[in-house]
MARBA-3410 file (N, C-alpha, C, O; in Angstrom, 1 decimal):
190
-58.1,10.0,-54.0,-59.1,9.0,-53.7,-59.1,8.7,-52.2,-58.0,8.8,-51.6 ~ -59.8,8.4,-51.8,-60.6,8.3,-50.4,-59.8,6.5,-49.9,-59.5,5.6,-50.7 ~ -59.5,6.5,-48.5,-59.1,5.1,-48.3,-60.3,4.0,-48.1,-61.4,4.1,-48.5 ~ -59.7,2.9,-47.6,-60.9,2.2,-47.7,-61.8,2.0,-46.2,-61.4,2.7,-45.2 ~ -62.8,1.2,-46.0,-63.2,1.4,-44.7,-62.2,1.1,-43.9,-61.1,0.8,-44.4
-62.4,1.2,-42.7,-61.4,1.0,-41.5,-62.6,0.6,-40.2,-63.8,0.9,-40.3 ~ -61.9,-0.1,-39.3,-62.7,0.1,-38.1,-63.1,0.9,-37.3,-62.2,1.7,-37.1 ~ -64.1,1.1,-36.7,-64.7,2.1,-36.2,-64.2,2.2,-35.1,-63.6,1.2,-35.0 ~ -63.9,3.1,-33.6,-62.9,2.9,-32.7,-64.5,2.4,-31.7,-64.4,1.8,-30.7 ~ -66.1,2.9,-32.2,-66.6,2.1,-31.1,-67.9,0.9,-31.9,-69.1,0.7,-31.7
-67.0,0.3,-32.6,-67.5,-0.6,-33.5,-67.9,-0.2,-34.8,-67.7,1.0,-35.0 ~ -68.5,-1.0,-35.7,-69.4,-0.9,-37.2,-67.7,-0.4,-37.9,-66.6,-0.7,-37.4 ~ -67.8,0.3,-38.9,-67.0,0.8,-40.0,-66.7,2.3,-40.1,-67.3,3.2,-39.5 ~ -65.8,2.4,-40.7,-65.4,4.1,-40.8,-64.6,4.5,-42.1,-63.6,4.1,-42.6 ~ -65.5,5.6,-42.5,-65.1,5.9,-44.0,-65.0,7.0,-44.5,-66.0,7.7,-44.5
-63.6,7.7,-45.0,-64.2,9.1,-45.3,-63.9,9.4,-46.8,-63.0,9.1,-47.6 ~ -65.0,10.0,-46.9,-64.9,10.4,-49.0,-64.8,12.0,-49.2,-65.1,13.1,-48.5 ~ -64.3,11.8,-50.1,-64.4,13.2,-50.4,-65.3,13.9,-51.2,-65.9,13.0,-51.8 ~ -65.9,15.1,-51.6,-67.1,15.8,-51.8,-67.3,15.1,-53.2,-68.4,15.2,-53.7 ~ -66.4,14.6,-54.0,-66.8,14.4,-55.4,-66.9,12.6,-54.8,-68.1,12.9,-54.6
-66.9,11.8,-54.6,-66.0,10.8,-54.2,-67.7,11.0,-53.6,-68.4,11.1,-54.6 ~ -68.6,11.1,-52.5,-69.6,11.5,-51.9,-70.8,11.8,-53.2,-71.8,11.1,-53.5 ~ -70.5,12.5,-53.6,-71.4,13.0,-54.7,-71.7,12.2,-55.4,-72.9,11.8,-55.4 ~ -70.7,11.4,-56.5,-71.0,10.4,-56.9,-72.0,8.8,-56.4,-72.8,8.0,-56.9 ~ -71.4,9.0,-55.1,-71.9,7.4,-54.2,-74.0,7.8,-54.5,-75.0,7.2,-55.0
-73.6,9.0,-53.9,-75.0,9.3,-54.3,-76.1,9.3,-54.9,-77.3,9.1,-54.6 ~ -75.1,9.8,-56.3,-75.9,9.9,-57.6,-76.1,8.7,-57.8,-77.0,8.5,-58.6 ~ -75.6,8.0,-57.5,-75.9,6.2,-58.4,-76.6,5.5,-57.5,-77.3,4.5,-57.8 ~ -76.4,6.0,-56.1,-77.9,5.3,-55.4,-79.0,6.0,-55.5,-80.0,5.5,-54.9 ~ -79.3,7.0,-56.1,-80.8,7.5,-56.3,-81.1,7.4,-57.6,-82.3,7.6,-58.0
-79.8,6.8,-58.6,-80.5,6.4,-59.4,-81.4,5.1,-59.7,-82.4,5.0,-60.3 ~ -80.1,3.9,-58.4,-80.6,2.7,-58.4,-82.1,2.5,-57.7,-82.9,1.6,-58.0 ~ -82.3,3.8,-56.7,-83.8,3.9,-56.0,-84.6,4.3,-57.0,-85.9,4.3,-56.8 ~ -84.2,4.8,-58.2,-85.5,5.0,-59.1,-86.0,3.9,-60.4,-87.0,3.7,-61.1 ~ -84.4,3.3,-60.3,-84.9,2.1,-61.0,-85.7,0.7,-60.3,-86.1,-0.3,-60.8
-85.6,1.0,-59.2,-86.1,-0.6,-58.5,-87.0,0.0,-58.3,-87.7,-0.8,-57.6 ~ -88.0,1.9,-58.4,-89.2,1.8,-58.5,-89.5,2.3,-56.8,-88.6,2.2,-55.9 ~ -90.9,2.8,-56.5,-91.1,3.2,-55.2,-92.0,2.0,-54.7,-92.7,2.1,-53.7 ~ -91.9,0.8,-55.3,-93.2,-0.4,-54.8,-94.6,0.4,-54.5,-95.0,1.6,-54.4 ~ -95.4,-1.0,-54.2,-96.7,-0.9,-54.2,-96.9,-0.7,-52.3,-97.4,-1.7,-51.7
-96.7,0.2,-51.7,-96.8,0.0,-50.7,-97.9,0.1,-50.1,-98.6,1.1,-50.5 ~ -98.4,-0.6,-49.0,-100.0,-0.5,-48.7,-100.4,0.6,-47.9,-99.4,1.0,-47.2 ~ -101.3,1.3,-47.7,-101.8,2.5,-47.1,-101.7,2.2,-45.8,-102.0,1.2,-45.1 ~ -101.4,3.1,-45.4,-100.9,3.3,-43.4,-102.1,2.7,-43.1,-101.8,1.6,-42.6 ~ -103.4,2.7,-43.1,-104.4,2.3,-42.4,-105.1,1.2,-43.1,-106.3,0.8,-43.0
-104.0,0.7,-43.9,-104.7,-0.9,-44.6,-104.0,-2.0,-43.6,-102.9,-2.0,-43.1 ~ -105.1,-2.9,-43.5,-105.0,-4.0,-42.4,-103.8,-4.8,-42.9,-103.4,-5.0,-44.0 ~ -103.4,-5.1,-41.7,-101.7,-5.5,-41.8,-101.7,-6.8,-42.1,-100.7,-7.2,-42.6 ~ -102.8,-7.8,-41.8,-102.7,-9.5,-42.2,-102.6,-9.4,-43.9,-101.7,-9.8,-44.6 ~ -104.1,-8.3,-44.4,-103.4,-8.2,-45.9,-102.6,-7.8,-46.6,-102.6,-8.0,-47.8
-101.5,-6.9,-45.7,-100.6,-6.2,-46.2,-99.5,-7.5,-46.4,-98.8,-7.8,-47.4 ~ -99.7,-8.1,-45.3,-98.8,-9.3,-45.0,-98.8,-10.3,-46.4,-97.7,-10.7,-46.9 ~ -99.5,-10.4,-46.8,-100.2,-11.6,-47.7,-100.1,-10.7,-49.1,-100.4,-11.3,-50.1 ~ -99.9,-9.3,-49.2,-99.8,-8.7,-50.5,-99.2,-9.2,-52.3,-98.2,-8.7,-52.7 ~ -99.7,-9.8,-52.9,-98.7,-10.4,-53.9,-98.2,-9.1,-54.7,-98.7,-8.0,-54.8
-97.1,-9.7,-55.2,-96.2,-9.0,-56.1,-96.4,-9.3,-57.3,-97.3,-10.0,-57.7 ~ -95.2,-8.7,-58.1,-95.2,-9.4,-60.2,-94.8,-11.0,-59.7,-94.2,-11.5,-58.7 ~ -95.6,-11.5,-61.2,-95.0,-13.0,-61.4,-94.5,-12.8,-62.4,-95.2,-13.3,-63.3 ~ -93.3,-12.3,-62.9,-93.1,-12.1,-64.1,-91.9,-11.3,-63.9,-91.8,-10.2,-63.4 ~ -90.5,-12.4,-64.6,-89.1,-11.2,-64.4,-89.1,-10.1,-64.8,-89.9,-9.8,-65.7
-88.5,-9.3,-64.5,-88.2,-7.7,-64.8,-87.7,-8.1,-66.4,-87.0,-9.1,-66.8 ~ -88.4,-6.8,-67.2,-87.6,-7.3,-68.8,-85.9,-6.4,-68.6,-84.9,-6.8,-69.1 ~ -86.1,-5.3,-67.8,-84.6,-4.5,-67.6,-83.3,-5.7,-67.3,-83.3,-6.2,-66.2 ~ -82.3,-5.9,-68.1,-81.2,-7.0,-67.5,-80.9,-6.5,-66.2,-80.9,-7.4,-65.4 ~ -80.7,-5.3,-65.6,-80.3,-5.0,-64.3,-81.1,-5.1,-63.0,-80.7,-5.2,-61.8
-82.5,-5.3,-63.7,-83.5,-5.4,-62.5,-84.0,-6.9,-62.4,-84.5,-7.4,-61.4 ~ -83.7,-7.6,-63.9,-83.5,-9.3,-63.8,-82.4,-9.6,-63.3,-82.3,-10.8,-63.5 ~ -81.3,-9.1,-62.7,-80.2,-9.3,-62.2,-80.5,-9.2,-60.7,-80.3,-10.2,-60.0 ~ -81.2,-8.1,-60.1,-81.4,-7.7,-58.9,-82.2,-8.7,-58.2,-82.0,-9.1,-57.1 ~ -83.2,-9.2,-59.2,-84.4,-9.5,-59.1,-84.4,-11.0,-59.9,-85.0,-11.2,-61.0
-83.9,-11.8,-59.4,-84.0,-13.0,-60.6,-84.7,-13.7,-60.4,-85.4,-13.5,-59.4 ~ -84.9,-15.1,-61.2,-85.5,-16.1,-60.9,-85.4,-17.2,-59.7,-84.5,-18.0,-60.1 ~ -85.8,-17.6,-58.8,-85.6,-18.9,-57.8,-85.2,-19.9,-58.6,-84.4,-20.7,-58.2 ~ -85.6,-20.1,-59.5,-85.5,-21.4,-60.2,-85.3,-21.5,-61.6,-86.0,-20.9,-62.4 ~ -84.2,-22.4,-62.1,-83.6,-22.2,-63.5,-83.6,-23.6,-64.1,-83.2,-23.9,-65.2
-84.1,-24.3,-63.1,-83.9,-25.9,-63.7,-84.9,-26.8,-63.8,-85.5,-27.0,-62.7 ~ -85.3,-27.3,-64.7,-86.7,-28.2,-64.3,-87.9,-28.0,-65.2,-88.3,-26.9,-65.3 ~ -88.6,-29.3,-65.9,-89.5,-28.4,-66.2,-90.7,-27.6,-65.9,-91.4,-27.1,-66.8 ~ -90.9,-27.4,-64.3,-91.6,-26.5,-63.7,-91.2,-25.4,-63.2,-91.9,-24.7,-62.4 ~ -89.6,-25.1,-63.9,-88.5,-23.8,-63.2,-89.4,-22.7,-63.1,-89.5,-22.2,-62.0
-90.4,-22.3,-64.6,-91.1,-21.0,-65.2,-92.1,-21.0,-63.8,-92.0,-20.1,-63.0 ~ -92.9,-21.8,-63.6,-94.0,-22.1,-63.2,-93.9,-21.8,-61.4,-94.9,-21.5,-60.8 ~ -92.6,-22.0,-60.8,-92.3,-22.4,-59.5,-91.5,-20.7,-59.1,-91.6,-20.2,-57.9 ~ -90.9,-20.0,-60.3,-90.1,-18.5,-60.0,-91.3,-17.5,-60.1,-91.3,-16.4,-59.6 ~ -92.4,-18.2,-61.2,-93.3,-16.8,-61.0,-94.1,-17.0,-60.0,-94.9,-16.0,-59.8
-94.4,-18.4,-58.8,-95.1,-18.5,-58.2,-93.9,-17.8,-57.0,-94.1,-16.6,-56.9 ~ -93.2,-18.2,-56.4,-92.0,-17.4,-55.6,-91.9,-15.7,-55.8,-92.0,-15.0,-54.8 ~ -91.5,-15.3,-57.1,-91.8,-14.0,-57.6,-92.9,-13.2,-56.3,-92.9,-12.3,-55.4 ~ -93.7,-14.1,-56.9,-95.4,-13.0,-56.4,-95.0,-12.8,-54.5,-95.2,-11.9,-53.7 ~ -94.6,-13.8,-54.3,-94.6,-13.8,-52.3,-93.8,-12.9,-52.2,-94.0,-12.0,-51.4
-92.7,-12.9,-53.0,-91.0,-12.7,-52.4,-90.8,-11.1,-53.1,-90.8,-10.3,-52.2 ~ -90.7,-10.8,-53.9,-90.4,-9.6,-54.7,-90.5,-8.4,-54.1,-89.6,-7.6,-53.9 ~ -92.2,-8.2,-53.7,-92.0,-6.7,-53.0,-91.7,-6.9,-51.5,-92.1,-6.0,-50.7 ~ -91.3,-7.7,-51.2,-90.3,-8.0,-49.9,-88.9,-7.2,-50.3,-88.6,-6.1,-50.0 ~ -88.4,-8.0,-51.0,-86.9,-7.9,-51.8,-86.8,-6.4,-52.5,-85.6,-6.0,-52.5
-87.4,-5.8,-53.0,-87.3,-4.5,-53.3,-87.1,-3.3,-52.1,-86.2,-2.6,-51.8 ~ -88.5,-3.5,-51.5,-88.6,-2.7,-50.2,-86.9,-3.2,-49.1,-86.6,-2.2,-48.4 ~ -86.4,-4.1,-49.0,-85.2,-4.1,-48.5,-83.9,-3.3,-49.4,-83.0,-2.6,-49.0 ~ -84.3,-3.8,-50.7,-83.2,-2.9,-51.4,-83.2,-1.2,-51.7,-82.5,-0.2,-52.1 ~ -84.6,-1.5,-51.3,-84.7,0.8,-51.3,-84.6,1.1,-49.8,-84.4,2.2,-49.4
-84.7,-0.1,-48.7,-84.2,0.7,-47.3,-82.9,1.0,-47.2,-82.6,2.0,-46.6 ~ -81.8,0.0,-47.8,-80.6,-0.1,-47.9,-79.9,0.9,-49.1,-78.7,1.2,-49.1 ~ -80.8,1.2,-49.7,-80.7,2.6,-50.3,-80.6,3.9,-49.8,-79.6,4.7,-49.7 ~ -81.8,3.8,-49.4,-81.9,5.3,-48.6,-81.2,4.9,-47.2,-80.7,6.0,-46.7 ~ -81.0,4.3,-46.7,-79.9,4.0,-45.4,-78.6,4.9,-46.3,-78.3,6.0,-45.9
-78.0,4.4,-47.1,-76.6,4.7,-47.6,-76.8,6.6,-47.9,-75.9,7.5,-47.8 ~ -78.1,6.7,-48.3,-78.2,8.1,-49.1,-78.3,9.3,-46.9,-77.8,10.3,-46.5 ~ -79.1,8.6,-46.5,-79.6,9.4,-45.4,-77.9,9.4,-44.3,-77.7,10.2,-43.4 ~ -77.2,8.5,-44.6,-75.8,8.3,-43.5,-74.6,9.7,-44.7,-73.8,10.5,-44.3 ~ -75.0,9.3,-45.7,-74.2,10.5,-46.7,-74.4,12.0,-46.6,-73.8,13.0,-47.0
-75.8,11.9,-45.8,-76.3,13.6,-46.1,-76.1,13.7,-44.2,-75.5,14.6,-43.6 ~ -76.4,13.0,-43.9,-76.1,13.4,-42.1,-74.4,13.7,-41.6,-73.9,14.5,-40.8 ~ -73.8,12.7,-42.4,-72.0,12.8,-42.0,-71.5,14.5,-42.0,-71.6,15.5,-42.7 ~ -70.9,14.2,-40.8,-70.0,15.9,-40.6,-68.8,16.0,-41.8,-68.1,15.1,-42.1 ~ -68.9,16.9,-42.1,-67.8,17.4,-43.3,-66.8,17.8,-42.7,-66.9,18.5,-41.7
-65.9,17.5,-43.1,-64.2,18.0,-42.3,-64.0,19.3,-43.1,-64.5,20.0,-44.0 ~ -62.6,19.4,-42.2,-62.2,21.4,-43.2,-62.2,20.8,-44.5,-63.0,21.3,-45.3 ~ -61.4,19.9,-45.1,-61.1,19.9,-46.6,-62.8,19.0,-46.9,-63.0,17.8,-46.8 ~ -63.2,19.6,-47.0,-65.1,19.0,-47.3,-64.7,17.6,-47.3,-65.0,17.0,-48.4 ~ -64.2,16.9,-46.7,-64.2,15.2,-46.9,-65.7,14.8,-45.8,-66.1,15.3,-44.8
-66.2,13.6,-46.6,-67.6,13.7,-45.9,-66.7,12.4,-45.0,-65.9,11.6,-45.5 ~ -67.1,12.5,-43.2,-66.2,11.8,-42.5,-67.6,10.7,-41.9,-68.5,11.0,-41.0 ~ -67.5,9.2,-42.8,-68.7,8.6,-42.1,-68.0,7.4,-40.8,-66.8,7.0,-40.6 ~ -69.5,7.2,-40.2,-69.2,6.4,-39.2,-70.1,6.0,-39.1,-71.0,6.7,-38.6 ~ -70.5,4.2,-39.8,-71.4,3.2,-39.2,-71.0,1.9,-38.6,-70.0,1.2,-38.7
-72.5,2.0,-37.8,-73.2,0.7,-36.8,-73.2,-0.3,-37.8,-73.1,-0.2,-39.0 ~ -73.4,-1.3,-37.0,-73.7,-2.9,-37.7,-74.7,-2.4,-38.4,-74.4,-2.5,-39.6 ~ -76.0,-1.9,-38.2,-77.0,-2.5,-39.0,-76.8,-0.9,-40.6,-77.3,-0.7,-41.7 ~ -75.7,-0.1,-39.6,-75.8,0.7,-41.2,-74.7,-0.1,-42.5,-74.9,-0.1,-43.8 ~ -73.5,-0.7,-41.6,-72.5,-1.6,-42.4,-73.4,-2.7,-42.9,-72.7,-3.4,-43.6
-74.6,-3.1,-42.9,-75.5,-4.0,-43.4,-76.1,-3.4,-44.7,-75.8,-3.9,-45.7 ~ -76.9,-2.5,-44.5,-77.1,-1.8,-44.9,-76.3,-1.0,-46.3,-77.0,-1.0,-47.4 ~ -75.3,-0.4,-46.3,-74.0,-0.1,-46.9,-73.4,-1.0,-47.9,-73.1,-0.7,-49.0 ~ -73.3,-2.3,-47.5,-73.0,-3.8,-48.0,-73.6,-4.6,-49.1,-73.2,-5.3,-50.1 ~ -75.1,-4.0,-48.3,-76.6,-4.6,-49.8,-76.4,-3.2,-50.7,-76.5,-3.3,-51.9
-76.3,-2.3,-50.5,-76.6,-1.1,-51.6,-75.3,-1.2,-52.4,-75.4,-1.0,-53.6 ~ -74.3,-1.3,-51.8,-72.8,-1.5,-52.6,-72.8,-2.8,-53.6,-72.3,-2.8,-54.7 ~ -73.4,-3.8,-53.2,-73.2,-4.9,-53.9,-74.5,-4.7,-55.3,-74.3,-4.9,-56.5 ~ -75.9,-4.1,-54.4,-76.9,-4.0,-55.8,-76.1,-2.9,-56.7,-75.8,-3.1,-57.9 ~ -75.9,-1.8,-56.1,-75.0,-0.4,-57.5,-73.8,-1.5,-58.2,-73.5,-1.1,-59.4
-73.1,-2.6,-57.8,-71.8,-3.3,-58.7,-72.8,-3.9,-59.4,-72.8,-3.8,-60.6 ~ -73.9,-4.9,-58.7,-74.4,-6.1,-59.8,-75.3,-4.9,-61.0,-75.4,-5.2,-62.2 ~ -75.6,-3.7,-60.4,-76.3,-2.9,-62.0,-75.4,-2.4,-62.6,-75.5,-2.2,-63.8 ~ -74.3,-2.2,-62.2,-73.4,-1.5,-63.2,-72.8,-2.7,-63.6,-73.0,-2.7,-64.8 ~ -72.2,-3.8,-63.4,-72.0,-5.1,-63.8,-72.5,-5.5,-65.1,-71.8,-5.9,-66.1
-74.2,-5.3,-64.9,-74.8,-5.5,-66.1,-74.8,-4.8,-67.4,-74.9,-5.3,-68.5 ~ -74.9,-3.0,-66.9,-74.6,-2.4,-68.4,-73.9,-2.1,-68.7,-73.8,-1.3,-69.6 ~ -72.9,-2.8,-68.0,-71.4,-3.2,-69.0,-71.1,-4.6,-69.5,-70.0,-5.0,-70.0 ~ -71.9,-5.1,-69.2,-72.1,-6.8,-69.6,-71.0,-7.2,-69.1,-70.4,-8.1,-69.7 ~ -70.4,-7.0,-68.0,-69.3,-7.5,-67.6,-69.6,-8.8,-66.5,-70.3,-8.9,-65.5
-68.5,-10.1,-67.6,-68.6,-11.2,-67.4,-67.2,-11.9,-66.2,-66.2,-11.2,-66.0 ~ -67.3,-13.0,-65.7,-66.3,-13.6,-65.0,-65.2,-13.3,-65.5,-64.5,-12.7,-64.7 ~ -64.6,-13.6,-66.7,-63.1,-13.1,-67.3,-62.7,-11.7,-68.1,-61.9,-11.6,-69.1 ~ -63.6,-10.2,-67.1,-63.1,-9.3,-68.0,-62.4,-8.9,-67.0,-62.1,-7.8,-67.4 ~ -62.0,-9.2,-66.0,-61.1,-8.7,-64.9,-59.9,-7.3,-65.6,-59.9,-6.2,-65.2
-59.1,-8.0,-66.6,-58.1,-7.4,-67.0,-58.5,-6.8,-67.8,-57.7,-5.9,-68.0 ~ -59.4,-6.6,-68.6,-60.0,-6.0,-69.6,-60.3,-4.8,-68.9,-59.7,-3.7,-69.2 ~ -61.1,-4.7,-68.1,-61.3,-3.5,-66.9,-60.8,-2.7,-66.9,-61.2,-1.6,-67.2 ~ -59.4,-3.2,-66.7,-58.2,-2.4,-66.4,-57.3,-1.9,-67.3,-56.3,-1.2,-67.1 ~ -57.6,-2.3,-68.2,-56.6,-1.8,-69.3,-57.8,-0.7,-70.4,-57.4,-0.4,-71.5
-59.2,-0.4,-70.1,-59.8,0.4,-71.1,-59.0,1.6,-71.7,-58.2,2.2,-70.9 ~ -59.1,2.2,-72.9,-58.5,3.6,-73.2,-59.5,4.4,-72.2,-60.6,4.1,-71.9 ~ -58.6,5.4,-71.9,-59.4,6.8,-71.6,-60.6,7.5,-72.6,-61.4,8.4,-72.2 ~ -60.6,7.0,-74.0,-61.7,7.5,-75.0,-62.6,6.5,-74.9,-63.7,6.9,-75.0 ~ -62.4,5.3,-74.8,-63.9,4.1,-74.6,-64.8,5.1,-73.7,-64.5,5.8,-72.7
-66.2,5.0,-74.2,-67.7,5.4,-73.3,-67.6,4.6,-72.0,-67.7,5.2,-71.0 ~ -67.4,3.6,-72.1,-67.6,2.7,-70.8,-66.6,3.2,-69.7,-66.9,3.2,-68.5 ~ -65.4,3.6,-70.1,-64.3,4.4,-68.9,-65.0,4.7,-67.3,-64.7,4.4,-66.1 ~ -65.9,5.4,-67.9,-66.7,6.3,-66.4,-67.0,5.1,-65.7,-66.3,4.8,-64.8 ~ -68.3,4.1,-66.4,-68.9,3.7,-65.7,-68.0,2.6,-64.9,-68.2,2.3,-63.7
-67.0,1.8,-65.7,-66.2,1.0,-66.0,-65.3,1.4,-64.2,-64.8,0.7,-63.4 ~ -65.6,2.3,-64.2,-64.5,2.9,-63.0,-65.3,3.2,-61.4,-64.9,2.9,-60.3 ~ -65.9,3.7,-61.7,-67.2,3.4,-60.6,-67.5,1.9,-60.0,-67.5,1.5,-58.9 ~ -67.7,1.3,-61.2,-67.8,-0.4,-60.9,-66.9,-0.8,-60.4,-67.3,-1.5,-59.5 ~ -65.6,-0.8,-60.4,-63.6,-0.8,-59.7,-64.1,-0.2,-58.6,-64.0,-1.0,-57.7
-64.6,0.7,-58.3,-64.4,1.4,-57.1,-65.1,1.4,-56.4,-64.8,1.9,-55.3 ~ -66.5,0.7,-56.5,-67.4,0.0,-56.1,-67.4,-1.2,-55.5,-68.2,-1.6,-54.6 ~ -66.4,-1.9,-56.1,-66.0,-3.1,-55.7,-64.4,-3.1,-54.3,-63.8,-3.8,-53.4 ~ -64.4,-1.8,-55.1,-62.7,-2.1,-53.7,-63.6,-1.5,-52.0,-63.1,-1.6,-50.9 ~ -65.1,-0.8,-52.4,-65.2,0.0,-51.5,-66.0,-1.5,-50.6,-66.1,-1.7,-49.4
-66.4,-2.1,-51.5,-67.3,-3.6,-51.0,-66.0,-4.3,-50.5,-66.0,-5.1,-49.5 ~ -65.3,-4.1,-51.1,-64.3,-5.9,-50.8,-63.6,-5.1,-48.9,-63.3,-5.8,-48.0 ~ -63.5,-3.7,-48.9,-63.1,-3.4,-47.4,-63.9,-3.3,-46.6,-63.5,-3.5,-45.4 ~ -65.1,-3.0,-46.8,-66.2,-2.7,-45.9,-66.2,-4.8,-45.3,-65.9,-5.2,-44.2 ~ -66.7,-5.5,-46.3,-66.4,-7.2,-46.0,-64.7,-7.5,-44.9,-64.5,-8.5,-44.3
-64.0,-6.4,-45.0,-63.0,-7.2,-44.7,-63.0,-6.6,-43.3,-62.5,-7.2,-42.3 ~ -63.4,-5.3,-43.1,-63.8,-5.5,-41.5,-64.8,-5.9,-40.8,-64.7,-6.0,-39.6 ~ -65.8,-6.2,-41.6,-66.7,-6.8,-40.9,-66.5,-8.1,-40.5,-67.1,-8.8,-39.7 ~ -65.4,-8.4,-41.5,-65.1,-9.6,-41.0,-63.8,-10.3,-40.3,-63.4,-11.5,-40.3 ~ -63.3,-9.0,-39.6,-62.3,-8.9,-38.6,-62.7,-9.5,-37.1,-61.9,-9.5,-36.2
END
């Protein structure tokens, strides 16, 4: 297994994976770019005030992972329903299109990185790619989070699955998703 980020010697973060370790990061961010969808994006030569002003769904995602991504502004009140699908419509295909740049940011720094002799992919990002890196790391844990229903006290449960439980794989990815978030956080915030 690959270490964790480190500092960069001319700023941002520095990470190196290995070709399976790589492969994977990948596979699960083009899956998460195909579940959050390519949006409604407006035509290059559509006027930009209305592009500006475009509404979105008013209506949560029925997917738990994409109601997770994608939640409600408002949970309290009796005008909660009324106030999230009105917020929904402004906000949403904002919030998507940031999470598929922060996508393909992570997918396009994965396919550009120089490969070392032992194929380790050797990355090195800027602030705005450790930004970048940070929102896509955190959306791939909060989706895999969800289809494993994993709640605030399965901590230990995590860690102790058999090797024959189905969930193992994903169960492990999600761990390793989280140690690669909790270092990348901890130099950024050096």
């Amino acid at each position: 297994m690959s270490g964790p980020f480190k500092p960069a010697p001319h700023g941002g973060a520095a990470l190196i994976l290995d070709s399976v370790e790589a492969s994977i990061l990948r596979s699960l961010t083009v899956q998460l770019l195909e579940l959050i969808g390519p949006g409604d994006e407006p035509a290059a030569d559509a006027d930009p005030l209305a592009a500006l002003f475009a509404e979105g769904p008013s209506k949560a995602p029925q997917d738990p992972a994409l109601a997770r991504l994608f939640p409600d502004a408002y949970s309290e009140g009796p005008e909660a329903a009324e106030y999230s699908s009105e917020f929904r419509r402004f906000t949403e295909n904002d919030l998507r299109a940031r999470k598929r740049e922060n996508c393909l940011a992570l997918v396009r720094s994965l396919d550009r990185a120089p490969v070392g002799r032992q194929g380790d992919v050797e990355l090195e990002l800027d602030a705005d790619g450790c930004r970048s890196w940070l929102g896509a790391l955190n959306d791939l844990r909060l989706t895999l989070g969800t289809r494993l229903d994993v709640g605030d006290d399965d901590g230990e449960e995590l860690y102790q699955l058999p090797d024959d439980d189905p969930r193992k794989p994903q169960t492990m990815a999600y761990l390793w998703l989280g140690w690669l978030e909790e270092s990348l956080l901890e130099v950024l915030m050096d």
